[in-house]
C-alpha positions as CSV (number, residue, x, y, z in Angstrom):
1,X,0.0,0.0,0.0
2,X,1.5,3.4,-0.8
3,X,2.2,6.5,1.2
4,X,-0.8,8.5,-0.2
5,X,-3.3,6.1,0.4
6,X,-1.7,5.7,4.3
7,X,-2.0,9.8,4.2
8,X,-5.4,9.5,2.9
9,X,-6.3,6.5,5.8
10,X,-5.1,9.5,8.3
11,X,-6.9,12.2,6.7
12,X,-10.3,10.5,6.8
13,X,-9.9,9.2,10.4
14,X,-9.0,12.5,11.8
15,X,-12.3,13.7,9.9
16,X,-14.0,10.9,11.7
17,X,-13.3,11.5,15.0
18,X,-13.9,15.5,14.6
19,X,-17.2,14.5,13.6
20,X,-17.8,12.3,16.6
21,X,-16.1,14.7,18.9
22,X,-18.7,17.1,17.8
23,X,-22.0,14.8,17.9
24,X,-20.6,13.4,21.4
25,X,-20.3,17.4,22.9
26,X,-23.5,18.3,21.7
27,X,-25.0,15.4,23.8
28,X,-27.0,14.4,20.0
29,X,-29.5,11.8,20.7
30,X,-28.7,9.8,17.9
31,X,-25.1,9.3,19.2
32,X,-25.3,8.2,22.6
33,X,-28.6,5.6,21.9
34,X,-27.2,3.9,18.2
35,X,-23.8,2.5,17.8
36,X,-21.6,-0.6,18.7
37,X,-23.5,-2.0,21.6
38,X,-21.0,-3.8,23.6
39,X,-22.8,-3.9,26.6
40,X,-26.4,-4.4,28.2
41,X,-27.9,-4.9,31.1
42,X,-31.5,-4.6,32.6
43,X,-32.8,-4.4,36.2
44,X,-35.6,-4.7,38.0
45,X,-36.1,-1.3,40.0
46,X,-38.7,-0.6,43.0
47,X,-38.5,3.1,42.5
48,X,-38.2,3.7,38.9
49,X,-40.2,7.3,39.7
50,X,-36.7,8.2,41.8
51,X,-34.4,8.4,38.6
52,X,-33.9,11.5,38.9
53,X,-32.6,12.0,41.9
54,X,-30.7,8.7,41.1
55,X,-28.6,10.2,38.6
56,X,-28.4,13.6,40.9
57,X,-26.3,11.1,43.1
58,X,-24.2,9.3,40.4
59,X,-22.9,12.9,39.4
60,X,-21.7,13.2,43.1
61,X,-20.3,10.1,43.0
62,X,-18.4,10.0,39.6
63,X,-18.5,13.9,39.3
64,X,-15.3,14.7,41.8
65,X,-12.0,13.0,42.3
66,X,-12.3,9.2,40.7
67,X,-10.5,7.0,38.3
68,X,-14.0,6.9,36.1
69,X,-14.7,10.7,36.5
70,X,-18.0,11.1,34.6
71,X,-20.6,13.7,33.0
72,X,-24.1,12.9,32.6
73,X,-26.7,14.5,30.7
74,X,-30.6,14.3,30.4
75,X,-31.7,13.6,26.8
76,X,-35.3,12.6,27.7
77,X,-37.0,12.4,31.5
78,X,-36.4,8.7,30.9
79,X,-33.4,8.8,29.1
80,X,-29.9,10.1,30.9
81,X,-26.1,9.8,28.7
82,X,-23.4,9.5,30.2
83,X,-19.3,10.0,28.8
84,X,-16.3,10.3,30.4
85,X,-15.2,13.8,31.8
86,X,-14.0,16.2,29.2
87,X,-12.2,19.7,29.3
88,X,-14.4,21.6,27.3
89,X,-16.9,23.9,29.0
90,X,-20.5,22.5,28.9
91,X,-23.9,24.2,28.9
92,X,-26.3,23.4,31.7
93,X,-28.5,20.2,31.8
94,X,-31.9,22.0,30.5
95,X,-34.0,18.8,32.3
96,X,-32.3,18.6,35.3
97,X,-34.1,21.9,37.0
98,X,-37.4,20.0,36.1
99,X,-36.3,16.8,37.3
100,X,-34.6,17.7,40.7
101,X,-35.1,20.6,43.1
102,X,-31.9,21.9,42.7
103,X,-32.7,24.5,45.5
104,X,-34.3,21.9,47.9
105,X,-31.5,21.5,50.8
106,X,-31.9,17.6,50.9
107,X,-30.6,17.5,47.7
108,X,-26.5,16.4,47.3
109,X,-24.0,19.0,46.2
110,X,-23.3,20.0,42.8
111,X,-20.4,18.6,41.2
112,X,-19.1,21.4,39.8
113,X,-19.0,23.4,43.2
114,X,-16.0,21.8,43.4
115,X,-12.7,22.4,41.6
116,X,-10.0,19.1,42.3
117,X,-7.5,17.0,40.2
118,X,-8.9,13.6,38.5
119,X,-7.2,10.7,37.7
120,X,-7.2,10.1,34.2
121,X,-7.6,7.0,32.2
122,X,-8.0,6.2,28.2
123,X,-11.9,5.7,27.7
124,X,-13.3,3.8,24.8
125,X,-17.5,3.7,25.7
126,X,-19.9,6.1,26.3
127,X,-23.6,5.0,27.7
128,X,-27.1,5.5,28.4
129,X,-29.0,4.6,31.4
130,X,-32.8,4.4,30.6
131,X,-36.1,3.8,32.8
132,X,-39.0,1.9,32.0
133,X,-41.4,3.9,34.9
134,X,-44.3,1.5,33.9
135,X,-42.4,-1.6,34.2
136,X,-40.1,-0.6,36.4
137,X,-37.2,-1.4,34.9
138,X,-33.4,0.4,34.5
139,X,-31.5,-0.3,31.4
140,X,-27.5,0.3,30.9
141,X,-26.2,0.3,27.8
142,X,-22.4,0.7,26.8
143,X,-21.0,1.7,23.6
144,X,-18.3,1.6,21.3
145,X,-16.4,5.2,20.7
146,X,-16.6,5.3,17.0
147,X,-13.0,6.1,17.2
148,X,-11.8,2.9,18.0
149,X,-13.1,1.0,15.2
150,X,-11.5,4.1,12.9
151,X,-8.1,3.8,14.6
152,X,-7.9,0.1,14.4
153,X,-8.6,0.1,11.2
154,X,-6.6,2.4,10.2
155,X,-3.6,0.3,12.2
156,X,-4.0,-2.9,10.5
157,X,-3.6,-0.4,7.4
158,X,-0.3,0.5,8.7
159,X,1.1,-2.6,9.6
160,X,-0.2,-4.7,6.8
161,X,1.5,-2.3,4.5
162,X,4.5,-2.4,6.4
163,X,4.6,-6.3,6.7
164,X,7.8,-8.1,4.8
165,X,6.5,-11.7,3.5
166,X,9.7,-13.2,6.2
167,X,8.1,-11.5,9.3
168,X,4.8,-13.5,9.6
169,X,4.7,-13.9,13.4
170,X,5.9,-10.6,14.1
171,X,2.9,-9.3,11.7
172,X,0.5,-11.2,13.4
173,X,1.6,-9.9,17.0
174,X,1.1,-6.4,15.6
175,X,-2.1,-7.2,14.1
176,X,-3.7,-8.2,17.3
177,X,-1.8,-5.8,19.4
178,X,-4.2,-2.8,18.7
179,X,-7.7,-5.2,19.0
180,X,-6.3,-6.6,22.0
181,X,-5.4,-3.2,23.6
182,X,-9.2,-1.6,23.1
183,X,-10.6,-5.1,23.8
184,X,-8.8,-4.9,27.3
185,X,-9.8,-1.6,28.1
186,X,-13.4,-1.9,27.0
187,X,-13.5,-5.1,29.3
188,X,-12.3,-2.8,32.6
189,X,-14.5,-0.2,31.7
190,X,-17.7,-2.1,31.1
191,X,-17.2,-3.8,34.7
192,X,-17.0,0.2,35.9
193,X,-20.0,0.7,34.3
194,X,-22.3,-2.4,35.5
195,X,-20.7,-0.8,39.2
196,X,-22.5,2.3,38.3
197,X,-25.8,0.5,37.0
198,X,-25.8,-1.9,40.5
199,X,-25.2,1.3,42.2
200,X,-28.3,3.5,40.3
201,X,-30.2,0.5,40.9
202,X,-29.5,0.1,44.4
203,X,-30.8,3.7,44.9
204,X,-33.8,3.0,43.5
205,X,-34.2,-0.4,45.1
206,X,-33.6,0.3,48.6
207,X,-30.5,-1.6,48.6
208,X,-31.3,-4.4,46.4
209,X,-30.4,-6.0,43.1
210,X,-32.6,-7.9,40.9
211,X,-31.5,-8.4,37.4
212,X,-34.8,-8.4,35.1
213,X,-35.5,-11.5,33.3
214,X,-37.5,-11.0,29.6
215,X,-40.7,-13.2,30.0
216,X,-40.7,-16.8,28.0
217,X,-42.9,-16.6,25.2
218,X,-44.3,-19.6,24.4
């Protein structure tokens, strides 16, 4: 493969990601509930009418000073998004005023009454929490970044055109080397994010965890 198609590979995957940059900081609907599902999980909840205040406590927790430092965002009353923490200003959640009493005293603080250093890590998933309120049931749902799947492509691009017919093994190590990578990391960070849906549904469950079984159709 030459040099101007790898050029062109680099071109069209920096393109990519601007464009996903862009659709992920604008919260778009449309990015955070379609993608590469790589994770799901539904619960049975007690309290689905307390989501609200649910997530007001999951921005406590994962707001401040954590490994998983997280932002969430309502896109519907039912619907809240969630990415990790980035540096870029935000605007103001317009549903969370008409979810939660921000002025009621009972309420936690506001994460960003507070100013400390995070830990950083490399995050690959962004994803959704839903509730059913008539079923009462809380959905988690992880997905892919689209970048990953650009970048690895774009790698095996690299390498293959790089590869010398006597290096076989060596090619093959690098091959899997960048799948390997992001399938690591996507396997820590979906068990941090079934901790956060066990924890939302704990909230709403007095404590308990049921996982929610689809009925057997006959």
């Amino acid at each position: 493969m030459s040099q101007y198609w790898i050029i062109l590979g680099i071109v069209l995957t920096g393109a990519l990601i601007a464009v996903e940059l862009k659709l992920a900081l604008n919260w778009t609907l449309l990015y955070y509930c379609h993608g590469f599902p790589v994770l799901m999980r539904r619960y049975k909840v007690l309290q689905p009418a307390k989501f609200a205040e649910c997530v007001q406590q999951l921005r406590w927790r994962y707001g401040r000073r954590h490994s998983m430092a997280l932002e969430f965002r309502f896109l519907t009353p039912e619907v809240c998004a969630f990415r990790a923490r980035t540096p870029f200003p935000q605007d103001p959640d317009p549903w969370q005023r008409e979810l939660v009493d921000l002025d009621d005293p009972w309420n936690l603080p506001q994460p960003g009454l507070y100013v400390e250093s995070r830990e950083t890590y490399v995050s690959l998933m962004h994803g959704t929490l839903h509730v059913d309120v008539a079923d009462g049931v809380l959905t988690v749902k992880g997905y892919l970044n689209w970048y990953v799947m650009w970048l690895n492509c774009l790698w095996l691009a690299i390498v293959l055109s790089n590869c010398d017919p006597g290096s076989s093994a060596v090619c093959r190590f690098m091959l899997f080397l960048g799948p390997l990578f992001s399938a690591i990391i996507v396997l820590i960070q979906g068990n941090r994010y079934i901790e956060l849906a066990e924890i939302a549904v704990k909230s709403m469950s007095v404590g308990r965890i049921e996982r929610y079984r689809l009925p057997r159709t006959r």
